[in-house]
Structures are given as structure tokens and as C-alpha cells.
C-alpha positions as CSV (number, residue, x, y, z in Angstrom):
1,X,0.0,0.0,0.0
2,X,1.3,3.5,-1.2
3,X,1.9,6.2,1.5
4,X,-1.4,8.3,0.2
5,X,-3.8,5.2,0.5
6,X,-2.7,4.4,3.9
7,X,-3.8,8.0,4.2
8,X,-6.8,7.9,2.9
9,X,-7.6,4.8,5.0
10,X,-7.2,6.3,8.3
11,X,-9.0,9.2,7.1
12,X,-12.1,6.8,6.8
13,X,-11.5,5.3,10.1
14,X,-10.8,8.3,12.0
15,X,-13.4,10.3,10.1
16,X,-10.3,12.9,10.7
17,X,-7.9,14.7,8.0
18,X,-4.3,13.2,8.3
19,X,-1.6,15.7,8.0
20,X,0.8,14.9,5.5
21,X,3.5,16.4,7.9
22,X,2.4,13.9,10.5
23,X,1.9,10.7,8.6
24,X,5.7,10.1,7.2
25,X,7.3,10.8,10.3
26,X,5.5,8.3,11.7
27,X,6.1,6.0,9.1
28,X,9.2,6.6,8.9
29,X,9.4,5.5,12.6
30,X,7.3,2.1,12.8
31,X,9.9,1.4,9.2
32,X,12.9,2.3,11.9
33,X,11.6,-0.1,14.5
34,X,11.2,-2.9,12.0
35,X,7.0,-3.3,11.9
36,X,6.7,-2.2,8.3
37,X,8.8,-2.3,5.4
38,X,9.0,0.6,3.0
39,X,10.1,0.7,-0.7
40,X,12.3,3.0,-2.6
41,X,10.7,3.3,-6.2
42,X,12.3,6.7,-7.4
43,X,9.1,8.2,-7.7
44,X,7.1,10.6,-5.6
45,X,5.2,7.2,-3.7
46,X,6.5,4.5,-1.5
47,X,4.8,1.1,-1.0
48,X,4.8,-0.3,2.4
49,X,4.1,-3.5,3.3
50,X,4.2,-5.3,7.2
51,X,7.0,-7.2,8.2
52,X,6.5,-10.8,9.8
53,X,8.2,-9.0,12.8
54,X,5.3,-6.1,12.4
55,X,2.5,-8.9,11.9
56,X,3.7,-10.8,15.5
57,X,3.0,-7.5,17.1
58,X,-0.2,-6.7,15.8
59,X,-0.8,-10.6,16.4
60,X,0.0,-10.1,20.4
61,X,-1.6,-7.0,20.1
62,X,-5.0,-8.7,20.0
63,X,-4.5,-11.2,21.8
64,X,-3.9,-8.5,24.5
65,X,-7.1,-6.7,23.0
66,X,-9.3,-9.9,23.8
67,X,-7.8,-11.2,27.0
68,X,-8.1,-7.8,28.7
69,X,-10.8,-5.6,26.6
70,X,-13.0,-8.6,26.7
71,X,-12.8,-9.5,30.1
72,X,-13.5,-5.8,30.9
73,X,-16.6,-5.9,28.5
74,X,-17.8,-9.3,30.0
75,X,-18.0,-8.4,33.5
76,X,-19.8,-5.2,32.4
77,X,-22.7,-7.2,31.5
């Protein structure tokens, strides 16, 4: 996925504009810790794509999400 789609995708989510002058820096930094991987084409747009290190995260991420979320919206109930 190019730079402006993932743009464009949190813009959807967020229902929020994403600053261009905040979106690469903090691509540039989950690239630098090893989550995602980013292209050099030459042209204007980068691709991106997860790294299998990136995908453990988001992985353990959920697992987080459904062990301690969950539990919180089960004894809501």
C-alpha cells in the first residue's frame, strides 16, 4: 500500500484529516523499529508493506485486545 492510501484509509477510520507532515514521520518510525517495510521506487510514492516481525506485534496486540478488553466488557454485562 502506497503512502497516500494508507492516508486515505485512516481518514475513513478516523473520520479525521491526516496531516501529511504527520503521517511520514510516523512512518518513517514504525519502518525504523522494523514493523513495516518501505520501498524505494524513485518516484514521488513509496509502497509499504508489514514485516512478519510487524504482523507478531499486531498478532500479540490482539490477543492483548481480547484477553483484557474482553474481560473488561464481560464483566460489564
Amino acid at each position: 500500500m502506497h503512502g497516500l492510501a494508507i492516508k486515505d484509509e485512516l481518514e475513513a477510520y478516523y473520520e479525521n484529516e491526516i496531516h501529511h507532515r504527520r503521517l511520514y514521520p510516523h512512518s518513517d518510525q514504525i519502518v525504523d523499529k522494523g514493523l513495516v517495510e518501505k520501498a524505494e521506487t524513485g518516484n514521488r510514492t513509496n509502497p509499504y508493506a508489514i514485516t512478519a516481525r510487524g504482523q507478531r506485534e499486531l498478532e500479540a496486540r490482539r490477543e492483548w485486545e481480547d484477553q483484557y478488553v474482553g474481560e473488561r466488557l464481560s464483566s460489564s454485562e
